[in-house]
MDAnalysis code that builds the backbone (N, CA, C; Angstrom):
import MDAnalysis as mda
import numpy as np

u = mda.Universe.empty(486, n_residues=162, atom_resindex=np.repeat(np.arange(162), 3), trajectory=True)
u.add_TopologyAttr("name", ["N", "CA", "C"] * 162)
u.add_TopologyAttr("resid", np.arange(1, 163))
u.add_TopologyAttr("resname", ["UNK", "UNK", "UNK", "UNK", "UNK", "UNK", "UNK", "UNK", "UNK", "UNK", "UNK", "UNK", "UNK", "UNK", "UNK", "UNK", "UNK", "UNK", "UNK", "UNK", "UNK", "UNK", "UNK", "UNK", "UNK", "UNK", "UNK", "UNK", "UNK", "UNK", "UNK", "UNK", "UNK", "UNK", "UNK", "UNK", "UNK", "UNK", "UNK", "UNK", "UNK", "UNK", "UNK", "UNK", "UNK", "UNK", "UNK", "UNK", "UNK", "UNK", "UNK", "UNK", "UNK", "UNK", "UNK", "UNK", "UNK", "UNK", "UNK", "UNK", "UNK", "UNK", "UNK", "UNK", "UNK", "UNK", "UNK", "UNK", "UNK", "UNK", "UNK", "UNK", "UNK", "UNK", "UNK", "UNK", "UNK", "UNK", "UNK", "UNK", "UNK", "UNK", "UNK", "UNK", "UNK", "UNK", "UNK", "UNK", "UNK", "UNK", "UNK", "UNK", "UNK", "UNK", "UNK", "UNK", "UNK", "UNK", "UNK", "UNK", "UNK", "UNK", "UNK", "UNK", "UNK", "UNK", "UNK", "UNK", "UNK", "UNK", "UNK", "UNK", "UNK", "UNK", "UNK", "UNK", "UNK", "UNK", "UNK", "UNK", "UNK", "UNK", "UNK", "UNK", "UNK", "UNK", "UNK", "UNK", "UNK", "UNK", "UNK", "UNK", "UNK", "UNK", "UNK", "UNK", "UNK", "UNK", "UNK", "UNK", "UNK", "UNK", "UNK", "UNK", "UNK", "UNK", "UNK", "UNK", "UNK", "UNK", "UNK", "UNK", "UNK", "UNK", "UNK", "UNK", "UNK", "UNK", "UNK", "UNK", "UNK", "UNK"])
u.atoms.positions = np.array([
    [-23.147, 41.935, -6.432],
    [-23.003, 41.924, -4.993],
    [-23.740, 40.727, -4.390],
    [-24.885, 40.419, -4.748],
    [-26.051, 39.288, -4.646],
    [-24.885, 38.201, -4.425],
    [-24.566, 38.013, -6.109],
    [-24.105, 36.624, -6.500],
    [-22.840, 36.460, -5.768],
    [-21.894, 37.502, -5.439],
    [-20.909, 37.182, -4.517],
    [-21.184, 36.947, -3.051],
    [-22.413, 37.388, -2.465],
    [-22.805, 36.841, -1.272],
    [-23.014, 35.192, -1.065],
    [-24.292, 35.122, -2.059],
    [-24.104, 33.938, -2.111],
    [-23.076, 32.623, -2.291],
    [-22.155, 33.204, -3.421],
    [-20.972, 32.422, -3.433],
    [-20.555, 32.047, -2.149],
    [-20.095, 33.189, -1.838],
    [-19.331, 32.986, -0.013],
    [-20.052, 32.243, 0.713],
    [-21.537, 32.272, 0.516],
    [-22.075, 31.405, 1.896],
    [-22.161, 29.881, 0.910],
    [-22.423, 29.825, -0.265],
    [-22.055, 28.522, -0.211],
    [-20.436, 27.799, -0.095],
    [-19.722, 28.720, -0.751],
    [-18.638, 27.851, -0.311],
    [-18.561, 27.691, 1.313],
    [-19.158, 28.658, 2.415],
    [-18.645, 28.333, 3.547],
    [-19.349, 27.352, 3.893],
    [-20.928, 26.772, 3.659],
    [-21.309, 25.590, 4.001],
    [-20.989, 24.226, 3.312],
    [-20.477, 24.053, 1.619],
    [-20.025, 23.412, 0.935],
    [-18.829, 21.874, 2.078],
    [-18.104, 22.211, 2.609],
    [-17.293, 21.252, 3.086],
    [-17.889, 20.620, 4.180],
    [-19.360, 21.224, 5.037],
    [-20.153, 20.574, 5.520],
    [-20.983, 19.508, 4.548],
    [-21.324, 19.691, 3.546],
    [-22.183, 18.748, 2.562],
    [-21.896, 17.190, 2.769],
    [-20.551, 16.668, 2.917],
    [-20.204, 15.288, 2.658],
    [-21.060, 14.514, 4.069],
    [-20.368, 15.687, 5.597],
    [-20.591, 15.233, 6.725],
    [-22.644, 15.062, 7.093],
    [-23.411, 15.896, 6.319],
    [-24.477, 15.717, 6.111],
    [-25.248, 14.847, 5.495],
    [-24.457, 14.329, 4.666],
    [-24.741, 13.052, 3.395],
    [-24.843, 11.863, 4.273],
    [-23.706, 11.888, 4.431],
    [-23.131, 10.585, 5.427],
    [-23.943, 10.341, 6.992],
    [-24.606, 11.505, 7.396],
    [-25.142, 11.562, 8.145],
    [-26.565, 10.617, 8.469],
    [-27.157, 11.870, 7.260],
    [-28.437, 11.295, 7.101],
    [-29.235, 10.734, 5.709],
    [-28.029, 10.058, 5.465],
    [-29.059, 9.006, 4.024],
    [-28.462, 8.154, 4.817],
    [-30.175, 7.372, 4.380],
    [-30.238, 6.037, 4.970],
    [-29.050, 4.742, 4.677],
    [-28.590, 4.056, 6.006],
    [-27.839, 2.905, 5.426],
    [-28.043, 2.384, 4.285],
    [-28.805, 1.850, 3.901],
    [-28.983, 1.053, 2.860],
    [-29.008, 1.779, 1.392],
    [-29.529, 2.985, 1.647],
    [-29.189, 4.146, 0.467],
    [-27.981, 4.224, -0.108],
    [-26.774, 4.295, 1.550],
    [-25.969, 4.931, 1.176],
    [-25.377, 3.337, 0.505],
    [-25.384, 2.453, 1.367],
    [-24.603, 1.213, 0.235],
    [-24.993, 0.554, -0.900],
    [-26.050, 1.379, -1.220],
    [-26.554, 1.195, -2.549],
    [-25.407, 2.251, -3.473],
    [-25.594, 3.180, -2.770],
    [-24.925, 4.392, -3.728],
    [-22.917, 3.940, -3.925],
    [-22.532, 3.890, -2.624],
    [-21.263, 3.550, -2.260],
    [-21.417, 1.905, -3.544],
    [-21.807, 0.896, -3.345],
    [-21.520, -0.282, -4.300],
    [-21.776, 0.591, -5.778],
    [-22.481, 0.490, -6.077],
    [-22.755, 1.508, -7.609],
    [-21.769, 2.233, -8.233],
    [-21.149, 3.325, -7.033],
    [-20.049, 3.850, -7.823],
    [-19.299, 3.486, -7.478],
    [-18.618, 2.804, -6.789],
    [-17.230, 1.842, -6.519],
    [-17.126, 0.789, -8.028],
    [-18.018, 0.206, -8.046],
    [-18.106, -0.497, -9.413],
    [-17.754, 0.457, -10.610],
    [-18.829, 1.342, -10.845],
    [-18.570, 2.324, -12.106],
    [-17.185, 2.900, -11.656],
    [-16.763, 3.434, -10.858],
    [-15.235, 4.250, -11.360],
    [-14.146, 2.935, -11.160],
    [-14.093, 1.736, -10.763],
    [-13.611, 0.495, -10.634],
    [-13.449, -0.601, -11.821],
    [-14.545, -0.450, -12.804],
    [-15.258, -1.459, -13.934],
    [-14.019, -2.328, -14.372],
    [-13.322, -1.698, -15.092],
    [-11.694, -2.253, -15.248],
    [-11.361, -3.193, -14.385],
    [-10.918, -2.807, -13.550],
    [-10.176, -3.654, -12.431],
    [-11.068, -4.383, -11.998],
    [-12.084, -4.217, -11.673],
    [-13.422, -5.739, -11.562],
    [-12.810, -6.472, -12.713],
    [-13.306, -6.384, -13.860],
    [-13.106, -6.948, -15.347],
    [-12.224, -7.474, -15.768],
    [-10.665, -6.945, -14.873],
    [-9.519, -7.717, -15.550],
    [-8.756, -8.654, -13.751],
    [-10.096, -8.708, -13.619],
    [-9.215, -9.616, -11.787],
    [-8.409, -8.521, -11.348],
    [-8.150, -7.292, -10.936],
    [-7.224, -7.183, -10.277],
    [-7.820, -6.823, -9.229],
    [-8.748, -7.052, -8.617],
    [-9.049, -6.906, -7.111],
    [-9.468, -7.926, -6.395],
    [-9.265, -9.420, -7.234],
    [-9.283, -10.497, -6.476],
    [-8.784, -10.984, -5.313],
    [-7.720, -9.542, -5.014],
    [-6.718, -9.413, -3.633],
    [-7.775, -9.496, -2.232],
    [-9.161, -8.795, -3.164],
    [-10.208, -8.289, -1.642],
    [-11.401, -9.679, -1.831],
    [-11.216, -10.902, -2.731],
    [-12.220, -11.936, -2.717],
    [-12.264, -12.422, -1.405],
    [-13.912, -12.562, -1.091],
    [-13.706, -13.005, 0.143],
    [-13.039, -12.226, 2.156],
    [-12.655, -11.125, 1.469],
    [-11.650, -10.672, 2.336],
    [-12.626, -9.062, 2.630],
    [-12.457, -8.271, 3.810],
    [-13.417, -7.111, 3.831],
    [-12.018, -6.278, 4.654],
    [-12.270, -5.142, 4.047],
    [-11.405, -3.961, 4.522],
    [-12.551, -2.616, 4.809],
    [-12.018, -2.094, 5.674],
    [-12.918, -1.091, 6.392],
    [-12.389, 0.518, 6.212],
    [-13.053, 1.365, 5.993],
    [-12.704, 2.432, 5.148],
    [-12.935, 3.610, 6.330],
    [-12.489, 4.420, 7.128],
    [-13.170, 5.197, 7.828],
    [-12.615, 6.465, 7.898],
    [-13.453, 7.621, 7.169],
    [-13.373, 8.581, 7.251],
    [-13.744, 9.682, 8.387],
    [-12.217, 9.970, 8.969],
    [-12.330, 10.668, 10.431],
    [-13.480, 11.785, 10.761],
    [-12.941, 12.821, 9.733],
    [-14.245, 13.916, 9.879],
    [-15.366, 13.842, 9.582],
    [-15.642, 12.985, 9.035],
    [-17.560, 12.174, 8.824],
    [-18.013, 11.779, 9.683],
    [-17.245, 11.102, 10.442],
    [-17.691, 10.124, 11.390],
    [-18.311, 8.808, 10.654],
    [-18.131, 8.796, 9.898],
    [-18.166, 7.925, 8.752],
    [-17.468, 6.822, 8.337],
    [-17.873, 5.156, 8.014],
    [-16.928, 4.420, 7.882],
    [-17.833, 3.073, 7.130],
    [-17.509, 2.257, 6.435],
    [-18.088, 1.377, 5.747],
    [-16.755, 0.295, 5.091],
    [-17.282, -0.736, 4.465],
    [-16.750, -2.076, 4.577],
    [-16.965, -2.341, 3.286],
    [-16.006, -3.401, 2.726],
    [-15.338, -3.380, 1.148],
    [-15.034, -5.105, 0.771],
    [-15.973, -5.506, 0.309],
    [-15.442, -6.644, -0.154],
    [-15.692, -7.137, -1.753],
    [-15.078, -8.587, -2.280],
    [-15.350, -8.457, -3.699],
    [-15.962, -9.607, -4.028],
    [-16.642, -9.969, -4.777],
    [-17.082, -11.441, -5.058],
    [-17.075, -11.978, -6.098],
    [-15.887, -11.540, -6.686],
    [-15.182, -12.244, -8.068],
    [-15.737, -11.732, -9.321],
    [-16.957, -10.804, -9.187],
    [-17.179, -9.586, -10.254],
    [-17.665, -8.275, -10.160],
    [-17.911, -8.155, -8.659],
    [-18.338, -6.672, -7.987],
    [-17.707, -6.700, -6.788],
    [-17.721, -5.331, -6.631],
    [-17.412, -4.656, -5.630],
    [-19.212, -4.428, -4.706],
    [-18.461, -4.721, -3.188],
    [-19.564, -4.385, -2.356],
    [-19.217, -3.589, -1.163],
    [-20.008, -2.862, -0.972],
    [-20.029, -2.016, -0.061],
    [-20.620, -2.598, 1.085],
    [-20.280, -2.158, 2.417],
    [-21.290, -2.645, 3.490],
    [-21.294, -2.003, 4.763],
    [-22.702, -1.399, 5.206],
    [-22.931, -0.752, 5.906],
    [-23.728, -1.106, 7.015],
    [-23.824, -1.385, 8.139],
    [-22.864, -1.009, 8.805],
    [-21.293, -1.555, 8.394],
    [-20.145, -0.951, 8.627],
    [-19.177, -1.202, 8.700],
    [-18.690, -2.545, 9.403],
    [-18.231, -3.737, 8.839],
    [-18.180, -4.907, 9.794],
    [-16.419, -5.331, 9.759],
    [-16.526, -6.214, 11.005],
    [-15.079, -6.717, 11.121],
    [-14.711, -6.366, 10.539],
    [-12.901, -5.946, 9.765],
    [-12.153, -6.322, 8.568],
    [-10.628, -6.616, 8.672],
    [-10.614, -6.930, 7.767],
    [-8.858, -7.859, 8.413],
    [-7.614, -6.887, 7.944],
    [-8.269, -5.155, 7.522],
    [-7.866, -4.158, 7.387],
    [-8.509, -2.735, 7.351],
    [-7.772, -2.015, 7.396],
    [-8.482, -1.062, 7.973],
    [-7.504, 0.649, 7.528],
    [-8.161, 1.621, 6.313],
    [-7.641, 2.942, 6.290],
    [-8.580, 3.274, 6.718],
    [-7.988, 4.853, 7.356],
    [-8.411, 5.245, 8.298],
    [-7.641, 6.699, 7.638],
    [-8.590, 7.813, 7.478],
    [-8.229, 9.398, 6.861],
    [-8.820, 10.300, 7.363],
    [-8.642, 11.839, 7.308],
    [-9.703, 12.932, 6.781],
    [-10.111, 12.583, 5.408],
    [-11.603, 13.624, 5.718],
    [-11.554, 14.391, 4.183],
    [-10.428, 14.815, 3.408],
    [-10.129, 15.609, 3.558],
    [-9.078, 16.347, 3.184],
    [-8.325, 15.826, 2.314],
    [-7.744, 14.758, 3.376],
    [-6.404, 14.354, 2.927],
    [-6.934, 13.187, 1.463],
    [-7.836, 12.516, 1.768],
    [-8.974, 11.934, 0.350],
    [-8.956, 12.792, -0.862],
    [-9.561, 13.986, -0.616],
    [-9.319, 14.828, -1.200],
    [-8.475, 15.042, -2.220],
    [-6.993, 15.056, -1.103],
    [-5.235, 15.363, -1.699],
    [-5.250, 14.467, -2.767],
    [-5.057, 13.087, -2.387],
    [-4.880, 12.165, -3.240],
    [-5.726, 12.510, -4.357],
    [-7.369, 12.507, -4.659],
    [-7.891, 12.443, -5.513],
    [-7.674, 13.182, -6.613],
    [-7.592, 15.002, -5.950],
    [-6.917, 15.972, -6.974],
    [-5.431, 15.811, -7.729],
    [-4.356, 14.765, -6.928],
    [-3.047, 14.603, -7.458],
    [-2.179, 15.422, -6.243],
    [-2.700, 16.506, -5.539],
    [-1.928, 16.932, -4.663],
    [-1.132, 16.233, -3.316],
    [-1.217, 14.942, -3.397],
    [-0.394, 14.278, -2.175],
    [-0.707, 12.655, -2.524],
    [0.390, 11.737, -2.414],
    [0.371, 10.425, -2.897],
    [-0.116, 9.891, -1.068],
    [-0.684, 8.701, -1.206],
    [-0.681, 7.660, -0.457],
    [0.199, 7.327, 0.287],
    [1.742, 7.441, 0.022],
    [2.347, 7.110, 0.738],
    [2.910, 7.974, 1.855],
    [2.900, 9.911, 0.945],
    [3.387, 10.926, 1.608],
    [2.431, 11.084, 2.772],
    [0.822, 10.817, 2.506],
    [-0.105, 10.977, 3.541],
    [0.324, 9.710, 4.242],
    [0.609, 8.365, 4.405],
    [1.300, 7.637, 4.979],
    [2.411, 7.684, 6.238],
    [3.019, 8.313, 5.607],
    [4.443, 8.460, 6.252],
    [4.029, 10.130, 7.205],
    [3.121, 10.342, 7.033],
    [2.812, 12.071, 7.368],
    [1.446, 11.621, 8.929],
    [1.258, 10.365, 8.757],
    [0.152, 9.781, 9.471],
    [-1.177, 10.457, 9.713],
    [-1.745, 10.593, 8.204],
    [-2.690, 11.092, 7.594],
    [-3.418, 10.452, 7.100],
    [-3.158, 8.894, 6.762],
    [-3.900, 7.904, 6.152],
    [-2.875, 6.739, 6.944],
    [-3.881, 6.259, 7.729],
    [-3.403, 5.105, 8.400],
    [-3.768, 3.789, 8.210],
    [-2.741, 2.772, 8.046],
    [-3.643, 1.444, 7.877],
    [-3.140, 0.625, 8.648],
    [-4.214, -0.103, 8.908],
    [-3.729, -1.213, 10.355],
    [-4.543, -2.697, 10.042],
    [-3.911, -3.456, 10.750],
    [-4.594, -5.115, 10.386],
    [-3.264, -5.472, 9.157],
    [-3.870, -6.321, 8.273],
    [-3.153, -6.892, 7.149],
    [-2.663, -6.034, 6.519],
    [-1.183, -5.777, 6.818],
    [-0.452, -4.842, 5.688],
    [-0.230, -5.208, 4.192],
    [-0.419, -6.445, 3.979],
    [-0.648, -6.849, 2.654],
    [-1.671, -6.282, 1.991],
    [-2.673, -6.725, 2.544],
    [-4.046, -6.747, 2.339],
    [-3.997, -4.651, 2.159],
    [-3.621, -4.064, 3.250],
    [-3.729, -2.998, 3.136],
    [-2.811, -2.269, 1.896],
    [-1.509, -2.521, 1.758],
    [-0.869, -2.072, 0.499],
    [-1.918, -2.232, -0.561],
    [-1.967, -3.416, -1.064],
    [-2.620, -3.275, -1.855],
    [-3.834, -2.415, -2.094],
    [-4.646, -2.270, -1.139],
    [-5.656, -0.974, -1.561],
    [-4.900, 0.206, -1.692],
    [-4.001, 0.377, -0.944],
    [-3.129, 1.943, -1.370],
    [-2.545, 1.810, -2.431],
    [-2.247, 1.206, -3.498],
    [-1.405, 0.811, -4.905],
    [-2.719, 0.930, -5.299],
    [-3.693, 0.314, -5.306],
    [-4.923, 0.465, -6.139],
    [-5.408, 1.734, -6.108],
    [-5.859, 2.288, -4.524],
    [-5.540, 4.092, -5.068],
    [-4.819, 5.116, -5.378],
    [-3.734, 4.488, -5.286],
    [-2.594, 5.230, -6.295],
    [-2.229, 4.927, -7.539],
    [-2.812, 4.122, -8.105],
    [-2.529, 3.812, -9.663],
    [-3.762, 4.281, -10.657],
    [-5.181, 4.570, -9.616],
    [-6.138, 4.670, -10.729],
    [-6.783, 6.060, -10.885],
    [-6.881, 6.245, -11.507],
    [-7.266, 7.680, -12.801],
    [-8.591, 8.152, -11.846],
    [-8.590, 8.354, -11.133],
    [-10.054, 8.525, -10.104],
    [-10.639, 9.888, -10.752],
    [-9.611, 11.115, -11.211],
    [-10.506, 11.858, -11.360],
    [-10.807, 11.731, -13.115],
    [-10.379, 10.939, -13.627],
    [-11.230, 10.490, -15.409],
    [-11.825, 9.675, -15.236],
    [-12.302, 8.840, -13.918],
    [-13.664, 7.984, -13.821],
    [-14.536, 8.437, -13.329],
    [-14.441, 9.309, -12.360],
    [-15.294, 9.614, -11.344],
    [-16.527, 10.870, -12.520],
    [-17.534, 10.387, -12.511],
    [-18.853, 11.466, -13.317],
    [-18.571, 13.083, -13.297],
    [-18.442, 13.522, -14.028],
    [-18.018, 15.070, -14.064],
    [-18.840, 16.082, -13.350],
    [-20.320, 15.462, -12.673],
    [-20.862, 16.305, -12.349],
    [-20.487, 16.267, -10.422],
    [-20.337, 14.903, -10.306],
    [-19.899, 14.544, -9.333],
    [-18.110, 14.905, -8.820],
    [-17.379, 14.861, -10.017],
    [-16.185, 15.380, -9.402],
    [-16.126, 16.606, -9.442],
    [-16.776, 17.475, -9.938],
    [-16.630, 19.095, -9.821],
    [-17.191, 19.345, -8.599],
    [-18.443, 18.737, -7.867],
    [-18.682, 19.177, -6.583],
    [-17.776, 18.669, -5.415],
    [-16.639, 17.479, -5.791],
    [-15.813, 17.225, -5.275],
    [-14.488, 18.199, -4.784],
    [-14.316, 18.812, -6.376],
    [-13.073, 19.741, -6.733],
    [-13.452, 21.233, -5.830],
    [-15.223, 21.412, -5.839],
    [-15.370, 22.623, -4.923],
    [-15.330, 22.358, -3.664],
    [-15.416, 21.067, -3.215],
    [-15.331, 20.675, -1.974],
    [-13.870, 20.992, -1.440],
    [-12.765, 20.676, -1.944],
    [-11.568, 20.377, -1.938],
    [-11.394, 22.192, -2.070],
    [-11.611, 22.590, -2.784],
    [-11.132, 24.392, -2.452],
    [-11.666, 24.969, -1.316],
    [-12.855, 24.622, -1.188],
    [-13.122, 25.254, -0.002],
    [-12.589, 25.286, 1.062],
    [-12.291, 23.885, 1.286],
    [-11.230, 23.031, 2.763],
    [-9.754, 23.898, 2.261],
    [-9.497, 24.177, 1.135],
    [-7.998, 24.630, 1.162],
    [-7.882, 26.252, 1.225],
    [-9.267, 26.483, 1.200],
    [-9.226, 27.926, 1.818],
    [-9.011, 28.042, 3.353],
    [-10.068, 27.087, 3.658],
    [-10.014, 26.973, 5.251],
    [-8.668, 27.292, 5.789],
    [-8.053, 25.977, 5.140],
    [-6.089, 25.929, 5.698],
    [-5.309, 26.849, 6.367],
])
């Protein structure tokens, strides 16, 4: 009886966790953390040029229900994060949720696209290409197992909500 109480109250605070993160770790924390694992679940595609699309170039990432948003550029062997969020000559724009969809396999990029769930504005070049890049890569066989399972409970919880 205990352990099912508890369950329930964490899953009901669980989909608050991200908006708390994002909240209150420090800028510089968080683009420490954000560059770090953008690189590690990325390493490949650093390694074989294929994100030389973003050299030089910054795209802006902003997640609606966070209130949350940060900046993406590459410098010919990493990925950088940047916080505050600055100019960018593109721009997605999501929920959680719908991040989420994609990550688990439950909804492509383009269906959240066309559904105006993931919006991109500025350089549509510039912007395809990050949506082909998150639609082609294996996010949940890179992403740390301890880290995508609190992801995967994140993502049930919100689909209980529904």
């Amino acid at each position: 009886m205990m352990a099912a109480a508890l369950r329930q109250r964490v899953q009901h605070y669980l989909p608050q966790l991200p908006a708390r993160v994002t909240r209150y770790t420090p800028a510089p924390v968080m683009e420490l953390l954000l560059t770090q694992g953008l690189n590690h679940v990325l390493q490949a595609e650093c390694r074989a040029g294929e994100l030389e699309f973003l050299r030089r170039r910054i795209a802006r990432v902003e997640i609606t229900d966070l209130n949350f948003s940060f900046s993406l550029t590459f410098n010919g062997q990493r990925l950088q994060a940047l916080l505050p969020a600055q100019p960018s000559e593109v721009m997605l724009r999501s929920d959680q949720y719908s991040l989420l969809q994609i990550l688990h396999g439950d909804a492509d990029p383009d269906t959240l696209f066309f559904r105006r769930k993931l919006l991109i504005t500025g350089d549509t070049e510039l912007g395809l290409y990050l949506k082909n890049m998150i639609d082609t890569v294996p996010l949940t066989q890179r992403i740390p197992a301890p880290l995508m399972r609190l992801l995967s409970h994140i993502y049930q919880s919100r689909q209980a909500e529904k």
